[in-house]
Biopython code that builds the backbone (N, CA, C, O; Angstrom):
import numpy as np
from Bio.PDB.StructureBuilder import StructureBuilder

atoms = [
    (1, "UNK", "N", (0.859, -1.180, 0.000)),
    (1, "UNK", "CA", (0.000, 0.000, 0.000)),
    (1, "UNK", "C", (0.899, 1.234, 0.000)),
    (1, "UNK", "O", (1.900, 1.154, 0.713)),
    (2, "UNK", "N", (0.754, 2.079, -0.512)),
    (2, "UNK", "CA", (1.837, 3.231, -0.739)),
    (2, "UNK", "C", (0.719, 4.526, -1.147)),
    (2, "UNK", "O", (-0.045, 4.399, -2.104)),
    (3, "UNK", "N", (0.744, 6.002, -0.130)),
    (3, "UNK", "CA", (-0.291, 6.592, 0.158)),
    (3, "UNK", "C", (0.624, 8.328, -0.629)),
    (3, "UNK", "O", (1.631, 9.009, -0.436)),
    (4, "UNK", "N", (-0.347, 8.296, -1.352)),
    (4, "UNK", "CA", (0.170, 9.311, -2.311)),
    (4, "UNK", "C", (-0.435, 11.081, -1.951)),
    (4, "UNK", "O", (-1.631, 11.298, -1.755)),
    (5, "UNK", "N", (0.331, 11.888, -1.928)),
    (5, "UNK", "CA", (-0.008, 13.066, -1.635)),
    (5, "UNK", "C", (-0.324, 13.956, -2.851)),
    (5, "UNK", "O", (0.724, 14.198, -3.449)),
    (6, "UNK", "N", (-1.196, 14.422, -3.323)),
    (6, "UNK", "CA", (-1.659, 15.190, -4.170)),
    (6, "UNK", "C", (-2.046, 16.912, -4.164)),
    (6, "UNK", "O", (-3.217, 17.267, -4.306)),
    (7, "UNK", "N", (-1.050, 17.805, -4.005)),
    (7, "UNK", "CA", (-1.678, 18.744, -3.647)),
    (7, "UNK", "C", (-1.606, 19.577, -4.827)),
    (7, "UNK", "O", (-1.363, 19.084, -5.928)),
    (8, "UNK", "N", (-1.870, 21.228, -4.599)),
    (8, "UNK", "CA", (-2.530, 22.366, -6.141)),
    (8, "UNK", "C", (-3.569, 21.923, -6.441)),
    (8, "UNK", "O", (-3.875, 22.405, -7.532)),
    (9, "UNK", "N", (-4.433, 21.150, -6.030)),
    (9, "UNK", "CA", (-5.627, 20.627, -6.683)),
    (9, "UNK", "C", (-6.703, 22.058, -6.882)),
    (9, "UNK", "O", (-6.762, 22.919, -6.004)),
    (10, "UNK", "N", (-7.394, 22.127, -7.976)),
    (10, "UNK", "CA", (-8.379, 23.077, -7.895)),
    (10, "UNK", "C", (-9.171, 23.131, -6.807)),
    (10, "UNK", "O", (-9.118, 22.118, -6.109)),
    (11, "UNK", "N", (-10.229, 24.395, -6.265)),
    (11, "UNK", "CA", (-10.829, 24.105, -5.075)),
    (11, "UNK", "C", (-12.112, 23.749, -5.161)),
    (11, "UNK", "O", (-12.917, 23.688, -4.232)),
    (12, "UNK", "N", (-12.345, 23.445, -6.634)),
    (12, "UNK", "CA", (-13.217, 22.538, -7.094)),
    (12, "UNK", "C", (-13.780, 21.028, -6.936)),
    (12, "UNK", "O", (-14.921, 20.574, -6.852)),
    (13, "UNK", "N", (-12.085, 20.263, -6.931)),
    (13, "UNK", "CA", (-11.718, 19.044, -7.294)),
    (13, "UNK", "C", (-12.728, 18.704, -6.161)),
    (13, "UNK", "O", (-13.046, 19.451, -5.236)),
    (14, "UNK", "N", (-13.284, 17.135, -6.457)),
    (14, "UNK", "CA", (-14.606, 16.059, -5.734)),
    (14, "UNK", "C", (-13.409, 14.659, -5.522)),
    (14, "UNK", "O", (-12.303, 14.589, -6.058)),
    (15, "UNK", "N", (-13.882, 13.894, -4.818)),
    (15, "UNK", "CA", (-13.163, 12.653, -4.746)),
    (15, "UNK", "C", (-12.705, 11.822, -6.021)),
    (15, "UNK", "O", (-11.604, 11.394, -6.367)),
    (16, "UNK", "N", (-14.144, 11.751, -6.663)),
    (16, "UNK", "CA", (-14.294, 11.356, -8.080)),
    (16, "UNK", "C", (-13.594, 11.703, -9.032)),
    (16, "UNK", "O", (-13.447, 10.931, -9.979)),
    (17, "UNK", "N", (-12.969, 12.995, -9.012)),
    (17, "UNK", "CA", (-12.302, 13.877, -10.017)),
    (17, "UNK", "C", (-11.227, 12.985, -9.597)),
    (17, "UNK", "O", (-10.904, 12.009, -10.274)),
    (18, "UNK", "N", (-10.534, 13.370, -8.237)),
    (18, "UNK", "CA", (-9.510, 12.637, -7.832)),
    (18, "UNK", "C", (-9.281, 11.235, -8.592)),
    (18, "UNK", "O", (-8.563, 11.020, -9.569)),
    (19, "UNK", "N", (-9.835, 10.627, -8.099)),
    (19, "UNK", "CA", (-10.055, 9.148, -8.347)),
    (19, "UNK", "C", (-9.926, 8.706, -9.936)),
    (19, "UNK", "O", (-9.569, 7.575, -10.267)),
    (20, "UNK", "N", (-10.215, 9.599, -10.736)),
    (20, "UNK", "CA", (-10.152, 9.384, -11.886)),
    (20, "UNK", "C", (-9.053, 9.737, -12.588)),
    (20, "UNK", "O", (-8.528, 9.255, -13.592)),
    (21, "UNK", "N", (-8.746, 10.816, -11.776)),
    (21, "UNK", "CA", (-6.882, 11.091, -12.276)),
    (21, "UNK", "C", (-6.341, 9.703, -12.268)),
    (21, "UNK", "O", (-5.756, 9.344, -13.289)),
    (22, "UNK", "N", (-6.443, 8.873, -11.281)),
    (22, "UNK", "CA", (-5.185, 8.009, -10.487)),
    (22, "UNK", "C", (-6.086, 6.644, -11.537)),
    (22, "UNK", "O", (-5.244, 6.332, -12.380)),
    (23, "UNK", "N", (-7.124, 5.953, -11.734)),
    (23, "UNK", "CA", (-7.715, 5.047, -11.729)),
    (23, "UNK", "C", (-6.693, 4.402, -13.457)),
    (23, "UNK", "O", (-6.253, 3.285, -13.731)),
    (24, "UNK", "N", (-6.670, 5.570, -14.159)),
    (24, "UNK", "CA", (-5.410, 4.556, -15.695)),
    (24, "UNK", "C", (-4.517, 3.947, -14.876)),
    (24, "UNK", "O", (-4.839, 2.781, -15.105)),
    (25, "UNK", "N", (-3.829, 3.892, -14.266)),
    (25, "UNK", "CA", (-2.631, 3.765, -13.768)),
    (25, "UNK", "C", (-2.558, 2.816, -12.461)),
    (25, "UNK", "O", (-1.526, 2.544, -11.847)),
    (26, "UNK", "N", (-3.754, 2.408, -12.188)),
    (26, "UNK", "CA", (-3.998, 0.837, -11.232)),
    (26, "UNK", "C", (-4.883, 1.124, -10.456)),
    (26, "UNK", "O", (-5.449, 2.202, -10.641)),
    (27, "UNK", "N", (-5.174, 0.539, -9.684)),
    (27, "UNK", "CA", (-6.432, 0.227, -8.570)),
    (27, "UNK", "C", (-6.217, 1.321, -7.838)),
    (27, "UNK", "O", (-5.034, 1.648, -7.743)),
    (28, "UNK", "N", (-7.272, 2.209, -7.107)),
    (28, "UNK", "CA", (-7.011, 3.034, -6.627)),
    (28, "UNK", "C", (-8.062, 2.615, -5.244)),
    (28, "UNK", "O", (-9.285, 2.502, -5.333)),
    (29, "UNK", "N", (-7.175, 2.404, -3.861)),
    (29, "UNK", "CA", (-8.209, 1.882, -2.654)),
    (29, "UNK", "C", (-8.969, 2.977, -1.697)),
    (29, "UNK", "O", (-9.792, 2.746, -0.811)),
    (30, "UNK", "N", (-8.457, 4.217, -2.133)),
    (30, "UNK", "CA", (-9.405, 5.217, -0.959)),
    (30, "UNK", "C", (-8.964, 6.826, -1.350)),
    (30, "UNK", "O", (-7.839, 6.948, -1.833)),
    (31, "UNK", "N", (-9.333, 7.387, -1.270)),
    (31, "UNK", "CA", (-9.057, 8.908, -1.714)),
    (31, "UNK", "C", (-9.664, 9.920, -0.802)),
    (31, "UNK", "O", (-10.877, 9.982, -0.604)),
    (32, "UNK", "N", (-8.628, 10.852, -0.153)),
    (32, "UNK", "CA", (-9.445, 11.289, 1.284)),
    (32, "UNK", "C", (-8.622, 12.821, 0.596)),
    (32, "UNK", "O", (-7.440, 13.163, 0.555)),
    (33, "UNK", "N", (-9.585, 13.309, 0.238)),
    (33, "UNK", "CA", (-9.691, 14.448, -0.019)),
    (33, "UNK", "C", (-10.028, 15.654, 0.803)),
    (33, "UNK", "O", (-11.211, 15.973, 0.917)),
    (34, "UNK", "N", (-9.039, 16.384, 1.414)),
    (34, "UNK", "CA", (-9.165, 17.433, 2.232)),
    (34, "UNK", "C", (-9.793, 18.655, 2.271)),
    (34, "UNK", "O", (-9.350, 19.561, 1.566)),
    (35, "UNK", "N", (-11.009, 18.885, 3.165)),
    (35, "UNK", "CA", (-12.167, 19.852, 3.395)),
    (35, "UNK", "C", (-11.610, 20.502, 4.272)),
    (35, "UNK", "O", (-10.968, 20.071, 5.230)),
    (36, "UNK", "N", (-11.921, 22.005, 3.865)),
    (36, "UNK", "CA", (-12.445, 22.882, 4.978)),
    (36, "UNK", "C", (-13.673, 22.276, 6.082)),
    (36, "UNK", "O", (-14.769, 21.854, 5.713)),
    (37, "UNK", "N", (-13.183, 22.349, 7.555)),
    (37, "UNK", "CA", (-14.426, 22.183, 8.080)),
    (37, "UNK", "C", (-15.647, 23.032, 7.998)),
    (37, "UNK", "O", (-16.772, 22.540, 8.086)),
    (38, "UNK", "N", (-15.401, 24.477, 7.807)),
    (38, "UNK", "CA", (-16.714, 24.997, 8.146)),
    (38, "UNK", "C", (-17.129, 25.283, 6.579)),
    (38, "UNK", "O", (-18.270, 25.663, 6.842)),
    (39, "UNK", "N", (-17.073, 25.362, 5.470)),
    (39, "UNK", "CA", (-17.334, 25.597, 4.129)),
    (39, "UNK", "C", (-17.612, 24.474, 3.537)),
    (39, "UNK", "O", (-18.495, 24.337, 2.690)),
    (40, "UNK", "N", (-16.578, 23.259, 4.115)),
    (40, "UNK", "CA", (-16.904, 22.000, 3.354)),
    (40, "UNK", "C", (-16.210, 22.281, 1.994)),
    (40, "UNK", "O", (-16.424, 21.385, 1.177)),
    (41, "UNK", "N", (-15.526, 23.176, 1.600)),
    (41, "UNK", "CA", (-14.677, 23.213, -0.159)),
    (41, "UNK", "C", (-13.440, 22.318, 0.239)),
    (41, "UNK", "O", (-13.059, 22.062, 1.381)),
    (42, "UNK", "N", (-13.062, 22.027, -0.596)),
    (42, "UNK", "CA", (-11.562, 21.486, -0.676)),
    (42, "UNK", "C", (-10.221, 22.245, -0.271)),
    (42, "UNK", "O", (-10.290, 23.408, -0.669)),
    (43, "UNK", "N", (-9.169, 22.009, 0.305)),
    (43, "UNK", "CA", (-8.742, 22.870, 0.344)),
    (43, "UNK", "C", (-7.573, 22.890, -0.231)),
    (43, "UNK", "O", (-6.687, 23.590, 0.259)),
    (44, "UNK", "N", (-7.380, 22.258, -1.182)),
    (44, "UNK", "CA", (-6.648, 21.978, -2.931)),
    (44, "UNK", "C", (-5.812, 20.781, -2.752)),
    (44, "UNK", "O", (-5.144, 20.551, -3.760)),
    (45, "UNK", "N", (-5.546, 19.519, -1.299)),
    (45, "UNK", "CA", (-4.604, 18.510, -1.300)),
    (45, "UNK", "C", (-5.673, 17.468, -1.144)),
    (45, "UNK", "O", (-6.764, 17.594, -0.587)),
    (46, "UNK", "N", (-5.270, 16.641, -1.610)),
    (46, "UNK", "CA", (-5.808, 15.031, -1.301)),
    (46, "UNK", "C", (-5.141, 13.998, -1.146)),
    (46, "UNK", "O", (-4.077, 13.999, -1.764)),
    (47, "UNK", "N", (-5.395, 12.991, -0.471)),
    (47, "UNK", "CA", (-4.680, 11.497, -0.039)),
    (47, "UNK", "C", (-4.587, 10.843, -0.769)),
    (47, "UNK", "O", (-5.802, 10.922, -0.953)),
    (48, "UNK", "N", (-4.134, 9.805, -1.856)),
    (48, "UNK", "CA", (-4.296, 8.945, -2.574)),
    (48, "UNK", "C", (-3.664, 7.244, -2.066)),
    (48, "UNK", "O", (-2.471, 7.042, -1.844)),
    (49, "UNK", "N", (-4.451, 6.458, -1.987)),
    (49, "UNK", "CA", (-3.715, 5.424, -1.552)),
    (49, "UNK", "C", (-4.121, 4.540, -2.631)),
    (49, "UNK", "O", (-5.135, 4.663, -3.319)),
    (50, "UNK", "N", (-3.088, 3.491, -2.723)),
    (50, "UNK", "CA", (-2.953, 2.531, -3.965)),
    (50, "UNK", "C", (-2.303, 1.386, -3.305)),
    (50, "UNK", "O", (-1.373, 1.501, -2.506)),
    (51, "UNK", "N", (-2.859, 0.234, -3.691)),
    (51, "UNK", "CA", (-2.217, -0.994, -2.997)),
    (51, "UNK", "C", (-0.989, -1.546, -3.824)),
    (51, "UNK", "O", (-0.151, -2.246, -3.256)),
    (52, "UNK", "N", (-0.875, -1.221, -5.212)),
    (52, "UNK", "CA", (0.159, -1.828, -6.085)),
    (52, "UNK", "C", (1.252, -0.708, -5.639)),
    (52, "UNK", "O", (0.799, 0.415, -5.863)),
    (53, "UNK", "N", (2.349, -0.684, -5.165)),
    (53, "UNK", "CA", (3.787, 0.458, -4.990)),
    (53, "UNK", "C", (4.131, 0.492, -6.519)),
    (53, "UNK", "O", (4.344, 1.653, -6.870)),
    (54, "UNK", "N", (4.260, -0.458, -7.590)),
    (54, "UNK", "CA", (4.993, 0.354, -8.839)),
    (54, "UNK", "C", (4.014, 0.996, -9.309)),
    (54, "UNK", "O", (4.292, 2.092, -9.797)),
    (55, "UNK", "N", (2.587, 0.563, -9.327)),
    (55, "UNK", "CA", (1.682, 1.116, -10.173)),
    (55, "UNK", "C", (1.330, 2.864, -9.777)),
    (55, "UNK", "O", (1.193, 3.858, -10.490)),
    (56, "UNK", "N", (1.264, 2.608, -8.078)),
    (56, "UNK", "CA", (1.569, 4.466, -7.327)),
    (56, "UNK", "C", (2.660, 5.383, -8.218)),
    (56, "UNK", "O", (2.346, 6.360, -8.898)),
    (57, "UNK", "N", (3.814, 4.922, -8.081)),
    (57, "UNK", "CA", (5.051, 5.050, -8.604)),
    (57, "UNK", "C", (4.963, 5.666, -10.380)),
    (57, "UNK", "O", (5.355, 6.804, -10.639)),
    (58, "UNK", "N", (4.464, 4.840, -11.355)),
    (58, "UNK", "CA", (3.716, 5.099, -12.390)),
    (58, "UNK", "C", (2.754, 6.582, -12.279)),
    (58, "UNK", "O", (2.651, 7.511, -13.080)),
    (59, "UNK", "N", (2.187, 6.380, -11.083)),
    (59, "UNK", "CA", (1.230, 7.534, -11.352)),
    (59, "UNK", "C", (1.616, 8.610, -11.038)),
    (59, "UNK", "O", (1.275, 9.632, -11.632)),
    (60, "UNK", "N", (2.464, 8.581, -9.968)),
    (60, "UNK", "CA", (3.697, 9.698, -9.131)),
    (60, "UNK", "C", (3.992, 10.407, -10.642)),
    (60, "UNK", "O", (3.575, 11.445, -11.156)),
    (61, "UNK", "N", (4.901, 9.358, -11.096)),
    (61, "UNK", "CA", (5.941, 10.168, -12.631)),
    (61, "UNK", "C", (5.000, 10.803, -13.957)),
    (61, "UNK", "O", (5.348, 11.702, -14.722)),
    (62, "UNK", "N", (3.690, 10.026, -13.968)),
    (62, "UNK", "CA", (2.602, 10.765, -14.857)),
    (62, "UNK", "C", (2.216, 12.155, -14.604)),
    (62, "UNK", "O", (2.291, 13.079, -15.413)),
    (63, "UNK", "N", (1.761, 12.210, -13.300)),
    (63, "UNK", "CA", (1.093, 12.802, -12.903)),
    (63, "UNK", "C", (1.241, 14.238, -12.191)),
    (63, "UNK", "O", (0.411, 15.116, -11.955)),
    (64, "UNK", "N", (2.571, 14.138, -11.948)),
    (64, "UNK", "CA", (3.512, 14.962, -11.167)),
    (64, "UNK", "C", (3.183, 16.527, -12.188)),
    (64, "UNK", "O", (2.810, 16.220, -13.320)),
    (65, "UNK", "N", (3.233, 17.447, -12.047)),
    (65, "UNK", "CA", (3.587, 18.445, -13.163)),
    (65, "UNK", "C", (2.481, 18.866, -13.548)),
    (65, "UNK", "O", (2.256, 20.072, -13.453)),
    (66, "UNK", "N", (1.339, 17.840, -14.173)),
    (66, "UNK", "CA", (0.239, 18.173, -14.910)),
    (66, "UNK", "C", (-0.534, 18.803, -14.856)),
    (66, "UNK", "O", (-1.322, 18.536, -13.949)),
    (67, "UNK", "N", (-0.814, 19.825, -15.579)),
    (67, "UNK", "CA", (-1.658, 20.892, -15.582)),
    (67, "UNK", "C", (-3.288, 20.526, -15.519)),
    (67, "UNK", "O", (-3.857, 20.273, -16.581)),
    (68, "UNK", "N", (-4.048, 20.500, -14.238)),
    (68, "UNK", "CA", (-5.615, 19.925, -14.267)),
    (68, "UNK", "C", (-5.995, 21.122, -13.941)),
    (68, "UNK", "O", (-5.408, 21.671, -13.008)),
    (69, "UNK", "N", (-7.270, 21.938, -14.764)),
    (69, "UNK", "CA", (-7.903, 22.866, -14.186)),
    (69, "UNK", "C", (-7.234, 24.159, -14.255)),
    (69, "UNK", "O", (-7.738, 24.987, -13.497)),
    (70, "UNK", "N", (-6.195, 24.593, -14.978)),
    (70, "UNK", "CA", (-5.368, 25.686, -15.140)),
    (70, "UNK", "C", (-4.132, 25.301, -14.041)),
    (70, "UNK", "O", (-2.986, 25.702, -14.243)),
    (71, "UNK", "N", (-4.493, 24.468, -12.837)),
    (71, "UNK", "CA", (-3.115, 24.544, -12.294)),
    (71, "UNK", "C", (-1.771, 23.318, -12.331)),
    (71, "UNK", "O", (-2.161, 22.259, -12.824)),
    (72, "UNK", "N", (-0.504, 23.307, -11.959)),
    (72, "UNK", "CA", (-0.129, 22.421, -12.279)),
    (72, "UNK", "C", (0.024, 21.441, -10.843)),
    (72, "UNK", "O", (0.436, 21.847, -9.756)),
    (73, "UNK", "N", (-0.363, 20.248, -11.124)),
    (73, "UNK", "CA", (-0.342, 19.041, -9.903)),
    (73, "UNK", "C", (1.124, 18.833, -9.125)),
    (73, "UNK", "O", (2.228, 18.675, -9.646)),
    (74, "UNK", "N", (0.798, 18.880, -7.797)),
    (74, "UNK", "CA", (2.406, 18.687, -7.409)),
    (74, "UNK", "C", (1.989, 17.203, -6.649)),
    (74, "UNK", "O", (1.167, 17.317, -5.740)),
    (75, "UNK", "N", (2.557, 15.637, -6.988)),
    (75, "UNK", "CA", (2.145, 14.892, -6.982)),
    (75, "UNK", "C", (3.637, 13.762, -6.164)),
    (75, "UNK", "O", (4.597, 13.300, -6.781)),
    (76, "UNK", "N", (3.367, 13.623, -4.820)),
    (76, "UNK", "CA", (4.855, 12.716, -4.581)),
    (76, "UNK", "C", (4.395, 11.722, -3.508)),
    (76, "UNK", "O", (3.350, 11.843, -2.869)),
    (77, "UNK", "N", (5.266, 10.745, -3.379)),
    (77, "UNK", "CA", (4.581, 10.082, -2.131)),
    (77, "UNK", "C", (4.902, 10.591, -0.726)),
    (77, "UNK", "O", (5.907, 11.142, -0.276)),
    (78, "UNK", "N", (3.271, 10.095, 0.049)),
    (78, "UNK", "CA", (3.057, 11.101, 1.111)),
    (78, "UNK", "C", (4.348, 10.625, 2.140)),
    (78, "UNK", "O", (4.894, 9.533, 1.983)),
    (79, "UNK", "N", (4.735, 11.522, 3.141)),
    (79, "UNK", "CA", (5.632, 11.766, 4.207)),
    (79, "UNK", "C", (4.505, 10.850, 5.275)),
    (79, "UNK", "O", (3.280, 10.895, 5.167)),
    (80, "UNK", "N", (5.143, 10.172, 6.129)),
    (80, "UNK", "CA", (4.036, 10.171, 7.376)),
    (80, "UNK", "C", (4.154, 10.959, 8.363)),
    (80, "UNK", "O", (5.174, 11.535, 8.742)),
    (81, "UNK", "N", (2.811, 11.005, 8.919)),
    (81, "UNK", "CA", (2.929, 12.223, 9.913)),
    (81, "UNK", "C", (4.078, 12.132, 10.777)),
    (81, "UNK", "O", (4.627, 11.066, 11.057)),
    (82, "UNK", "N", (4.442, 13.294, 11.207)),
    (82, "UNK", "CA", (5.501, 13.509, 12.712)),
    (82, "UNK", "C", (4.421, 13.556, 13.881)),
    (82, "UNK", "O", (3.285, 14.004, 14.031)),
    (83, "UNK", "N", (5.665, 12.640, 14.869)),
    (83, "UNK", "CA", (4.973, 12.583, 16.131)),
    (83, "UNK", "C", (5.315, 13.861, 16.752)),
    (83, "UNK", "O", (6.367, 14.498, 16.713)),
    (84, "UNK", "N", (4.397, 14.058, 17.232)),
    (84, "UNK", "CA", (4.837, 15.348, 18.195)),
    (84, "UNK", "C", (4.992, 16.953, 17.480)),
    (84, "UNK", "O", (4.361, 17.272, 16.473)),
    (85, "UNK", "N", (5.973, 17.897, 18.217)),
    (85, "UNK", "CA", (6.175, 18.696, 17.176)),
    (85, "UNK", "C", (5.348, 20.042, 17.655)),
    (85, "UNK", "O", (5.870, 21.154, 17.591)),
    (86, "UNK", "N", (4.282, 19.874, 18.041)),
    (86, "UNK", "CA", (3.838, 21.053, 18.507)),
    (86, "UNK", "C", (3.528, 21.128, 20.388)),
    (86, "UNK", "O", (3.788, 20.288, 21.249)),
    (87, "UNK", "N", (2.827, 22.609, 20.515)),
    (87, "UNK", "CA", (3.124, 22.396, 21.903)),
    (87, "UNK", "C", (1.278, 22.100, 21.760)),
    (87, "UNK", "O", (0.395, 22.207, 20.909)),
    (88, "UNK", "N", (1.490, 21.528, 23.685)),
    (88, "UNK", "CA", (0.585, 20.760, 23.655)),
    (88, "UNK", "C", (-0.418, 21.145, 24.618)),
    (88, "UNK", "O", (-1.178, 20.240, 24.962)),
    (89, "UNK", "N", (-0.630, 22.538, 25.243)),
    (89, "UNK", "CA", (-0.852, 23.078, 25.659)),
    (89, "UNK", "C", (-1.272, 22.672, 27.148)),
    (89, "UNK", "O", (-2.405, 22.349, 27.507)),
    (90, "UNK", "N", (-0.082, 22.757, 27.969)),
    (90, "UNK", "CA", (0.231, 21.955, 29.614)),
    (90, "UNK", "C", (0.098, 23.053, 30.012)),
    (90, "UNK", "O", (0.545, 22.815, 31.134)),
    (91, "UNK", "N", (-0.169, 24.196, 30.055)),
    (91, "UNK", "CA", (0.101, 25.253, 30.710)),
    (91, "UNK", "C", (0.653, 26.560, 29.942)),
    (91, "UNK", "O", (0.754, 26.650, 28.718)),
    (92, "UNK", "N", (0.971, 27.493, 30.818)),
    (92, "UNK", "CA", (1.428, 29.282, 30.291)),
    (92, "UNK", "C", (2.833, 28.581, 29.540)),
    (92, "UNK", "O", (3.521, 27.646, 29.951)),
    (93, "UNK", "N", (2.961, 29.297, 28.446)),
    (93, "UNK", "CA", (4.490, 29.184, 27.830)),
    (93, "UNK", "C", (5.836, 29.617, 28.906)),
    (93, "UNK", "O", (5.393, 30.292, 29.836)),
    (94, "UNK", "N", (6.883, 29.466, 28.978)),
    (94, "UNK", "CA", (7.478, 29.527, 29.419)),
    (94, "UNK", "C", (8.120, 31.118, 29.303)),
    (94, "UNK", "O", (8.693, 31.664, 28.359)),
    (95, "UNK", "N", (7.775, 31.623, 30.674)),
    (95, "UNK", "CA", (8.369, 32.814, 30.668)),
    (95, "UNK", "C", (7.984, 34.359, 30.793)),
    (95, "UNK", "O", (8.595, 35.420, 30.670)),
    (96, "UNK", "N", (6.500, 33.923, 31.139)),
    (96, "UNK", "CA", (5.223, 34.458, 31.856)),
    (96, "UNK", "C", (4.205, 34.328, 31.522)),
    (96, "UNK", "O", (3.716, 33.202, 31.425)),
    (97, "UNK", "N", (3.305, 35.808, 31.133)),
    (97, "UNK", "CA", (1.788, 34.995, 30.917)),
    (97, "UNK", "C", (1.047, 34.233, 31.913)),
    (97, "UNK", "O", (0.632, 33.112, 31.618)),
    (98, "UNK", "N", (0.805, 34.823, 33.268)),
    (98, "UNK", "CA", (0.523, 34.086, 33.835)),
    (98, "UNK", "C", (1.133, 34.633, 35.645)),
    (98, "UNK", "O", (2.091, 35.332, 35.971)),
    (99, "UNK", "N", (-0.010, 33.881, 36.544)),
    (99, "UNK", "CA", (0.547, 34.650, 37.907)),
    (99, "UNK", "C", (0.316, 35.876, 38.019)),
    (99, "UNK", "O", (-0.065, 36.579, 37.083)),
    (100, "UNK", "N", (0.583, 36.393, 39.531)),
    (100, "UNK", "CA", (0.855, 37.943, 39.612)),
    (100, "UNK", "C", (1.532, 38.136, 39.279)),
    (100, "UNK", "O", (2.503, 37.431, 39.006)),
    (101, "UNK", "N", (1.203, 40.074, 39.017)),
    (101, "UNK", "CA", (2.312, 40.975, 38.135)),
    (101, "UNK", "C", (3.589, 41.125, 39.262)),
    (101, "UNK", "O", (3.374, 41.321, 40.458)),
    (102, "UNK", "N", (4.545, 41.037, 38.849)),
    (102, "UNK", "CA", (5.827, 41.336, 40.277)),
    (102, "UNK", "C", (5.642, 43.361, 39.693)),
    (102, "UNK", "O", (5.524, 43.851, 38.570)),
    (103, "UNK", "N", (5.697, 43.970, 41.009)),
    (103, "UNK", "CA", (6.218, 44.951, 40.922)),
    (103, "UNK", "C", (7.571, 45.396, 41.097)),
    (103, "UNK", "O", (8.397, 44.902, 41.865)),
    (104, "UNK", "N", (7.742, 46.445, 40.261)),
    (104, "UNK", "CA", (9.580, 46.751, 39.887)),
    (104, "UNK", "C", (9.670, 48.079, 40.530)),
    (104, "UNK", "O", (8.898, 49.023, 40.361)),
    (105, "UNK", "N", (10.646, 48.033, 41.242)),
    (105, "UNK", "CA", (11.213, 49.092, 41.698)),
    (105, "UNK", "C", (12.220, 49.828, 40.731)),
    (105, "UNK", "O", (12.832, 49.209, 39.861)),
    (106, "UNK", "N", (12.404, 51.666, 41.005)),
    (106, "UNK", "CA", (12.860, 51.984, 39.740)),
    (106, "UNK", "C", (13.690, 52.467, 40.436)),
    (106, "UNK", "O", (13.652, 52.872, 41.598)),
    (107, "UNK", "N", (15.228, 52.375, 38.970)),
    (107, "UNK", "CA", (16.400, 52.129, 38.956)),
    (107, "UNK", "C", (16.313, 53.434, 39.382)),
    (107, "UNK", "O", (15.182, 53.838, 39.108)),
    (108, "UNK", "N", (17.002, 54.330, 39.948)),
    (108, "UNK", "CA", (17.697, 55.952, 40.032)),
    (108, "UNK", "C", (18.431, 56.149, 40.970)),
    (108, "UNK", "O", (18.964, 57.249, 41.116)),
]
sb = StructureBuilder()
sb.init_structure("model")
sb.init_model(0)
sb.init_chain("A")
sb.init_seg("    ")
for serial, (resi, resn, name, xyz) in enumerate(atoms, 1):
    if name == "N":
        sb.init_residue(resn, " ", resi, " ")
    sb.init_atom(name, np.array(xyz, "f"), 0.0, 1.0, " ", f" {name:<3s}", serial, name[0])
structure = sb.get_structure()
């Protein structure tokens, strides 16, 4: 299984559209096409997963470049997510934000 990243997509593009790019080029098992939550549009990347790796591979080198919809496809296989990486919100950032104000006595 080898999970293909598709992004520039128009903010048009439907699963189907998707799906039909990839479908010459071998079996295509799921296509998770990325929404805005509150609009519900696309928000121009999609998932592509394919169970054959040369046939992905095939579609990678087709597909890469191609101009769909006026724009051109930037098409590679996907990265997997990173663990971690952001903060995780345990508390005030480090370094205030938070607590009483200390009062400062002035320098003179």
């Amino acid at each position: 299984m080898k999970n293909i990243f598709v992004g520039n997509l128009d903010f048009s593009a439907t699963e189907s559209s998707v799906r039909s790019l990839f479908e010459p080029y071998g079996s295509v098992e799921r296509v998770n096409l990325v929404t805005d939550r509150d609009t519900g549009r696309s928000r121009g990347f999609a998932f592509v997963e394919m169970s054959d790796s040369s046939e992905a591979d095939r579609a990678i080198t087709a597909l890469n470049g191609v101009d769909v919809g006026g724009r051109a496809l930037n098409v590679n296989e996907a990265r997997p997510k990173s663990s971690g990486g952001g903060r995780k919100f345990a508390g005030p950032p480090r370094g205030g934000f938070g607590g009483p104000r200390q009062r400062r006595e002035p320098r003179w």
